[in-house]
One Martini backbone bead per residue (centre of mass of N, CA, C, O) as a GRO file, in nm:
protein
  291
    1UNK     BB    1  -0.773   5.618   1.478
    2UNK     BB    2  -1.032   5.672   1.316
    3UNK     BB    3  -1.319   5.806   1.387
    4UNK     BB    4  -1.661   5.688   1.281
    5UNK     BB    5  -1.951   5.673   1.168
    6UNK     BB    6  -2.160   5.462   1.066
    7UNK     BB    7  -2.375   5.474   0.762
    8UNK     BB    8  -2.429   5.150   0.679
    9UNK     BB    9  -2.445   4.868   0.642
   10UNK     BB   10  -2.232   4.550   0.750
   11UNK     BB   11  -2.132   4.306   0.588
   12UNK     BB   12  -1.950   3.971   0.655
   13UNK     BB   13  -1.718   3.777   0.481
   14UNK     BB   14  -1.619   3.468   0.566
   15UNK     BB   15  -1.307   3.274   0.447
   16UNK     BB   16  -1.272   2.924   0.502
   17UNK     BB   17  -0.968   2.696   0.594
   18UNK     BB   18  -0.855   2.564   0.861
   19UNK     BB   19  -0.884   2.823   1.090
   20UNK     BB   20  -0.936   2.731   1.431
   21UNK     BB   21  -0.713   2.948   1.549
   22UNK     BB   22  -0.794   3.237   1.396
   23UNK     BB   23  -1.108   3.256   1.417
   24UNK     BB   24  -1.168   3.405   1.690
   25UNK     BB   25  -1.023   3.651   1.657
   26UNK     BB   26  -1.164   3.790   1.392
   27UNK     BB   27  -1.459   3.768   1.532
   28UNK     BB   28  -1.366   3.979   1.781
   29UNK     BB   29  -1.290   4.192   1.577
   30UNK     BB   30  -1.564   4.242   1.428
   31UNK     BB   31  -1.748   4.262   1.676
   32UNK     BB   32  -1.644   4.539   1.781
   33UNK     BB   33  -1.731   4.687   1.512
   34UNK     BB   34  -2.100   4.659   1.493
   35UNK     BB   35  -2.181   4.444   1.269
   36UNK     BB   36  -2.464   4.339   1.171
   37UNK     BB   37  -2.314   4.074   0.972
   38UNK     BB   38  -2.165   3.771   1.033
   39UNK     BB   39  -2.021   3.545   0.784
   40UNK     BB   40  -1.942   3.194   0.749
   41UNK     BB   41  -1.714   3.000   0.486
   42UNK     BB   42  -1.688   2.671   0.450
   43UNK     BB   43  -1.424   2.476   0.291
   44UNK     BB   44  -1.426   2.198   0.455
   45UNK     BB   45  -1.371   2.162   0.728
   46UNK     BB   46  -1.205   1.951   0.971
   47UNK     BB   47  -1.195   2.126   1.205
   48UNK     BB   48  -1.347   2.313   1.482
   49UNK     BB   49  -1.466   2.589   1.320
   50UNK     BB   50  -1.775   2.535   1.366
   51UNK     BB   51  -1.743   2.612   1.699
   52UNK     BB   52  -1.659   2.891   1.656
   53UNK     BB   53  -1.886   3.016   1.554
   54UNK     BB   54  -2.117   2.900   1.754
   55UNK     BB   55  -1.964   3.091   1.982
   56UNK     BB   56  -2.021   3.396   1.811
   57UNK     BB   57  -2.310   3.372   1.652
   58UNK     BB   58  -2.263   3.305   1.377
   59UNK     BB   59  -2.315   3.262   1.070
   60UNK     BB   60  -2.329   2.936   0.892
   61UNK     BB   61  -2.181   2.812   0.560
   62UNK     BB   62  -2.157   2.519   0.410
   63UNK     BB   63  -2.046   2.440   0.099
   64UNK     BB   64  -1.921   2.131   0.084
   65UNK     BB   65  -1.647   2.264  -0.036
   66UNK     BB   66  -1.349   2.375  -0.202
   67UNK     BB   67  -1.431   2.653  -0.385
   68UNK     BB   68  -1.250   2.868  -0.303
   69UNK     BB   69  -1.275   3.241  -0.243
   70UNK     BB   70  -1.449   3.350  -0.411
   71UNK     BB   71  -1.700   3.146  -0.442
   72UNK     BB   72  -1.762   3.154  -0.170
   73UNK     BB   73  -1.804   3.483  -0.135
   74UNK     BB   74  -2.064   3.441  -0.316
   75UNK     BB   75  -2.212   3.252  -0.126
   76UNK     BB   76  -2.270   3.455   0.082
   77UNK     BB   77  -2.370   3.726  -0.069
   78UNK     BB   78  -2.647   3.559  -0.126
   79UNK     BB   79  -2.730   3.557   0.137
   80UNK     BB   80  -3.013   3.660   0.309
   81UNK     BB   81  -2.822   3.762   0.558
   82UNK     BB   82  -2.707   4.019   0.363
   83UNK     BB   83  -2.920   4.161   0.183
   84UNK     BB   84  -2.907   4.458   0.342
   85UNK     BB   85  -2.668   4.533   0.275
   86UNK     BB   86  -2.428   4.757   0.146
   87UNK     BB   87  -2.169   4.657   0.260
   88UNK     BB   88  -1.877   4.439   0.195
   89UNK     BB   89  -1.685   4.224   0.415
   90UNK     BB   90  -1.395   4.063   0.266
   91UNK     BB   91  -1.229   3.838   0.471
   92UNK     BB   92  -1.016   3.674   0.635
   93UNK     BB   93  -0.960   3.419   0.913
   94UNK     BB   94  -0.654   3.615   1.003
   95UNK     BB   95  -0.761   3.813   1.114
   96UNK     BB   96  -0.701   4.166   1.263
   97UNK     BB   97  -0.937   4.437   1.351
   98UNK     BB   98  -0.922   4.693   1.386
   99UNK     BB   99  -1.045   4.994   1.551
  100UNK     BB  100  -1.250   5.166   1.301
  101UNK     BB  101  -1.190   5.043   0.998
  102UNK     BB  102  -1.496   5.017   0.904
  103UNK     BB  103  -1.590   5.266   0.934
  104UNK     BB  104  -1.369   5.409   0.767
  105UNK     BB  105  -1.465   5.285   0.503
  106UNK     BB  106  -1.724   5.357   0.480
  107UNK     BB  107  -1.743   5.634   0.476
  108UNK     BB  108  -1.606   5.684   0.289
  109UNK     BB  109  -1.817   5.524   0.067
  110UNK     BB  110  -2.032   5.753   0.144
  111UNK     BB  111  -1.884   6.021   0.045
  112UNK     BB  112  -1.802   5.836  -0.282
  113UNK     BB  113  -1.974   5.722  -0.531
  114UNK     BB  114  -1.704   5.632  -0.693
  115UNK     BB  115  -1.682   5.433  -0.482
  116UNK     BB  116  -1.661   5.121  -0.471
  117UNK     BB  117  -1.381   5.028  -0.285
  118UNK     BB  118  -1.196   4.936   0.009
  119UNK     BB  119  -0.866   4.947   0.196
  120UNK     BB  120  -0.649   4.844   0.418
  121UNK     BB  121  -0.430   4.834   0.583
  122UNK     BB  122  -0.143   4.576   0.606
  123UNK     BB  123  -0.037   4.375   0.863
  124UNK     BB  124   0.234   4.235   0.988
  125UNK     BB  125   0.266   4.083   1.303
  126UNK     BB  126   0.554   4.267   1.300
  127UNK     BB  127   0.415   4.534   1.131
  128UNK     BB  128   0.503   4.581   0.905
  129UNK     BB  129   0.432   4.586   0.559
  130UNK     BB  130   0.154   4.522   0.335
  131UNK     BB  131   0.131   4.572   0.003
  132UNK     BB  132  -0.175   4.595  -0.080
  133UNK     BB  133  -0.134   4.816  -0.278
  134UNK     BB  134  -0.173   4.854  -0.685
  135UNK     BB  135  -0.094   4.777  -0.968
  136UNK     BB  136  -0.126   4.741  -1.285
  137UNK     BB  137   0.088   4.541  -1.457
  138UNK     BB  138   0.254   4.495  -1.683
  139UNK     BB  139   0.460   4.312  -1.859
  140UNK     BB  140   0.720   4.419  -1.796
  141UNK     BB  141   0.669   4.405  -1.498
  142UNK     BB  142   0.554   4.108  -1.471
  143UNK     BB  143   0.852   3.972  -1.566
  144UNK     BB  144   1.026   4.106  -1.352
  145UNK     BB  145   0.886   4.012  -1.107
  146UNK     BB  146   0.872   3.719  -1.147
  147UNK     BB  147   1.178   3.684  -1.182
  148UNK     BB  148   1.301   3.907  -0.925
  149UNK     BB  149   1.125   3.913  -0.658
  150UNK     BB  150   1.272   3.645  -0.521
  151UNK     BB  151   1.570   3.776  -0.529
  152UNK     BB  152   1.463   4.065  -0.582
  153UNK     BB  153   1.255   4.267  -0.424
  154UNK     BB  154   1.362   4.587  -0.502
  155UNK     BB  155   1.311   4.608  -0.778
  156UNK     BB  156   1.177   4.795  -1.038
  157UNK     BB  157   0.921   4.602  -1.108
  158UNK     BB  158   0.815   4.560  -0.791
  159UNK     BB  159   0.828   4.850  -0.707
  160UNK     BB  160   0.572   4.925  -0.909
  161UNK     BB  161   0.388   4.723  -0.824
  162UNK     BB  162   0.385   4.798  -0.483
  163UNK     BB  163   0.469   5.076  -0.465
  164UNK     BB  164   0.724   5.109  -0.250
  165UNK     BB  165   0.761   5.415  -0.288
  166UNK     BB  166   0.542   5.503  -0.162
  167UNK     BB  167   0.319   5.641   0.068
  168UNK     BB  168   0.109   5.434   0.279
  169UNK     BB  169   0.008   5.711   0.460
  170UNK     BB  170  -0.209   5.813   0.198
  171UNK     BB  171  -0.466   5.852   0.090
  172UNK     BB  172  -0.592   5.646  -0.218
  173UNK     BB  173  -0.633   5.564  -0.566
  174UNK     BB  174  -0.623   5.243  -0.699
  175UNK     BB  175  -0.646   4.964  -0.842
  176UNK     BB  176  -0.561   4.760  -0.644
  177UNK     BB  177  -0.648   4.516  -0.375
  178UNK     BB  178  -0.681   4.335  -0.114
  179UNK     BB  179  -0.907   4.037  -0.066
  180UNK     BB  180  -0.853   3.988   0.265
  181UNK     BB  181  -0.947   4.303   0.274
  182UNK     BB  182  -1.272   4.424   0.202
  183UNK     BB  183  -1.512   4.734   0.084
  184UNK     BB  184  -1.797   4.678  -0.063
  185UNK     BB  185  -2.030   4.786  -0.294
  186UNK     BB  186  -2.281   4.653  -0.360
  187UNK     BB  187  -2.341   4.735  -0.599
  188UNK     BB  188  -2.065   4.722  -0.714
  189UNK     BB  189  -2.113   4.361  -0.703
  190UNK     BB  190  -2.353   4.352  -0.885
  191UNK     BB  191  -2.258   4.483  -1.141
  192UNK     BB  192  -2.002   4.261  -1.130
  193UNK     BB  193  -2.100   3.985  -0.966
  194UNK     BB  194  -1.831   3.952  -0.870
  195UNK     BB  195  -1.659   3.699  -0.838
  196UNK     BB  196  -1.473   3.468  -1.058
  197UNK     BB  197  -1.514   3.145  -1.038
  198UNK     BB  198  -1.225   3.075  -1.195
  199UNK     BB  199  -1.090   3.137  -0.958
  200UNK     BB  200  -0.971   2.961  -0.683
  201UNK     BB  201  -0.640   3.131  -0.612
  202UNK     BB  202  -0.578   3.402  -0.652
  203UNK     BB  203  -0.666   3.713  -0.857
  204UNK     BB  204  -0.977   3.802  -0.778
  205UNK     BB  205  -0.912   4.077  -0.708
  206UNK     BB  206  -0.746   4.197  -0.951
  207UNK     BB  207  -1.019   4.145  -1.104
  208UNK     BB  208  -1.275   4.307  -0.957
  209UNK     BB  209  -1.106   4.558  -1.008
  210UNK     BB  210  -1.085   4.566  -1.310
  211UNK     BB  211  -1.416   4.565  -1.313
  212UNK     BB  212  -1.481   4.816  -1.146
  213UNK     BB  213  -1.347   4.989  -1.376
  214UNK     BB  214  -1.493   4.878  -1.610
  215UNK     BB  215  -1.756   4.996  -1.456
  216UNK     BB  216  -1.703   5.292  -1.306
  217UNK     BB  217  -1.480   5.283  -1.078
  218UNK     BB  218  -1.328   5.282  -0.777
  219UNK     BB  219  -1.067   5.266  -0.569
  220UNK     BB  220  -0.938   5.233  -0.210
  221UNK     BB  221  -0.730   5.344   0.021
  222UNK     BB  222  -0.720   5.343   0.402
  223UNK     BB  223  -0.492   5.380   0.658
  224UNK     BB  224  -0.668   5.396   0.902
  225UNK     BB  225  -0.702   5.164   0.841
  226UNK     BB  226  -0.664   4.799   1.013
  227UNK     BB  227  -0.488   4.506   0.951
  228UNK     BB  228  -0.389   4.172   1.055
  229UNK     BB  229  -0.201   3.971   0.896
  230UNK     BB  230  -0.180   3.599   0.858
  231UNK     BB  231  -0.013   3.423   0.637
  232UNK     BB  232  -0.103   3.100   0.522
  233UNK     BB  233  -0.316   2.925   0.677
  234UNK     BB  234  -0.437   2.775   0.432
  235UNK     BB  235  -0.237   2.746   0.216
  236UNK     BB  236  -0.003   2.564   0.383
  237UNK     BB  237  -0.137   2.306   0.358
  238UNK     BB  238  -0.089   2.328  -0.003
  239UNK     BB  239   0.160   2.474  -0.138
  240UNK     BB  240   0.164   2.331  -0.464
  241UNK     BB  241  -0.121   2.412  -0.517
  242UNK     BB  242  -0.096   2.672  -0.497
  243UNK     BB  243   0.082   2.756  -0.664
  244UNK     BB  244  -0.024   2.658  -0.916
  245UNK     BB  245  -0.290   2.849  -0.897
  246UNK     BB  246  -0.138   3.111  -0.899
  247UNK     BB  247  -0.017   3.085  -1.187
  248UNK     BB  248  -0.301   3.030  -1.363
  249UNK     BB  249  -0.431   3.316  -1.246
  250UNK     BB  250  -0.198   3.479  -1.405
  251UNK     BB  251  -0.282   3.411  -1.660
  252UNK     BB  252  -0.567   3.441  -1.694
  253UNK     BB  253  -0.512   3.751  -1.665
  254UNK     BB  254  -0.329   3.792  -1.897
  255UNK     BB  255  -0.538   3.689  -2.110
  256UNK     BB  256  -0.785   3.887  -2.047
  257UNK     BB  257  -0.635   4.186  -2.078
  258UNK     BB  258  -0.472   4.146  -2.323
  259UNK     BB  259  -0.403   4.324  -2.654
  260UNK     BB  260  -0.308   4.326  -2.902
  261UNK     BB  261   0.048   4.327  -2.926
  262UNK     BB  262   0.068   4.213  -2.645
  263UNK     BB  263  -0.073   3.939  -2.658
  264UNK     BB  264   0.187   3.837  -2.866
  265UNK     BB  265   0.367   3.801  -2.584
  266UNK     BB  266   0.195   3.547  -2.399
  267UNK     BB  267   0.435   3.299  -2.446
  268UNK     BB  268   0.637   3.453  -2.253
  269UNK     BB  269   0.475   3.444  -2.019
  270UNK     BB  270   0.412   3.171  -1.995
  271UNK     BB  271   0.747   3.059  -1.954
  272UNK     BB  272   0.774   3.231  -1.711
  273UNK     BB  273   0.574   3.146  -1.532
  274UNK     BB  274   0.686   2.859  -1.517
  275UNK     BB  275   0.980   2.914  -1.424
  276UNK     BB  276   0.843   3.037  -1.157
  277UNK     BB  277   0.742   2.762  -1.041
  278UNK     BB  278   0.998   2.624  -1.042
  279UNK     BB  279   1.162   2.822  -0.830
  280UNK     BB  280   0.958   2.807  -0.591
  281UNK     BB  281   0.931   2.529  -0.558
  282UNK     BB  282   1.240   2.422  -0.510
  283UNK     BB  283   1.279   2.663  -0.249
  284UNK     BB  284   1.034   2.523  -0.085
  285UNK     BB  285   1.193   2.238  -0.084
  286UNK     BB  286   1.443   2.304   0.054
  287UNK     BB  287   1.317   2.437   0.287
  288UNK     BB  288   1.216   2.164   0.390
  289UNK     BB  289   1.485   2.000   0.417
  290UNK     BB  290   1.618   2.199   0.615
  291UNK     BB  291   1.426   2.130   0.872
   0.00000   0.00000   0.00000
């Protein structure tokens, strides 16, 4: 892990639903991090969620219902308790944020006036790699990735989409990062609004990314810096309403970035993403009644 001086202030917005058994971990090493203020945005859990936070002496901001995860975060960035950042890190409450981390992501941002955002590496428990980094997919792509990714994860349409190609372990500037951990500059984070709160969940990374994109600003990917993320512990809760968001969201992105002659291909796009839901639906079912 690159050592690197922190250049300014810096606060985590963590959110929250339902994950007090990963709570603990995600805030511990956050505080090994040095950072200014971490505020935890709760959407209504029942767990234990805010005595670990009680315990971790971090800020506790209870949204009052589970408003989703962008909403959530923009709930979080509004708070006095932030307004001093210069940098926003957003990110899920199943991570274990490697040591140096954020020094590593702050230093870009502070280094690189054009960088709006920037993300690390992503690994999964088992150390995999977790694709965090990625292009925004053509329709061509983005249908072919739909339909065979789930059967064929190395597809040619999933492989240019998730970069599977590329070297993971090169600092680049790249479309978009996962929204599980990122941290964005102030600046532009209200440049563009935050997160649309029109997505409950999933896609609302990048859509923020694709608005800081045309608003002037870069992406980048920074492999020095690492967190462990375990997936769905909050959406696994709820599984086939998540399926259902994840689908939703996937369209709403459609709609709003297709132009010209792409628009006219939309219905088919539509079909498509049905079809998708019906299939990983009842794979989902299948595999439950199996266990």
């Amino acid at each position: 892990m690159v050592q690197v001086n922190r250049p300014g202030p810096v606060a985590a917005i963590v959110v929250n639903y339902n994950a007090a058994s990963h709570l603990p971990a995600c805030l511990r090493s956050l505080a090994a991090e040095g950072l200014d203020q971490v505020v935890v945005v709760d959407n209504a859990s029942c767990d234990d969620s805010r005595l670990v936070a009680e315990d971790a002496g971090v800020v506790w901001i209870d949204s009052g219902a589970n408003l989703g995860y962008g909403r959530a975060a923009n709930k979080g960035a509004a708070d006095p308790a932030v307004a001093g950042a210069t940098y926003l890190l957003v990110c899920n409450p199943d991570l274990d944020v490697k040591k140096g981390t954020v020094q590593a992501l702050a230093a870009w941002l502070d280094s690189d006036p054009r960088l709006g955002a920037a993300g690390p590496r992503i690994a999964n428990p088992d150390g995999s790699l977790y694709p965090s980094a990625r292009t925004f997919p053509d329709l061509v792509d983005a249908f072919g990735h739909g339909l065979l990714g789930q059967v064929a994860p190395r597809n040619r349409f999933t492989r240019r989409y998730r970069l599977l190609d590329w070297d993971h372990g090169e600092r680049a500037t790249v479309d978009w990062i996962s929204g599980a951990c990122l941290l964005i500059r102030r600046q532009a984070w209200d440049a563009v609004g935050g997160f649309d709160p029109s997505y409950f969940m999933y896609m609302e990374d990048v859509d923020l990314c694709w608005r800081l994109g045309r608003a002037g600003w870069q992406i980048g990917y920074e492999p020095a810096a690492e967190v462990v993320h375990t997936q769905g512990v909050s959406a696994d809760l709820h599984p086939y309403r998540m399926l259902a968001a994840h689908h939703r969201s996937m369209w709403r992105f459609a709609w709003r970035t297709s132009t010209g002659a792409r628009r006219a291909a939309l219905p088919v796009v539509f079909v498509g993403l049905m079809a998708r839901l019906g299939v990983v639906a009842a794979r989902r079912l299948l595999a439950g009644l199996g266990t």
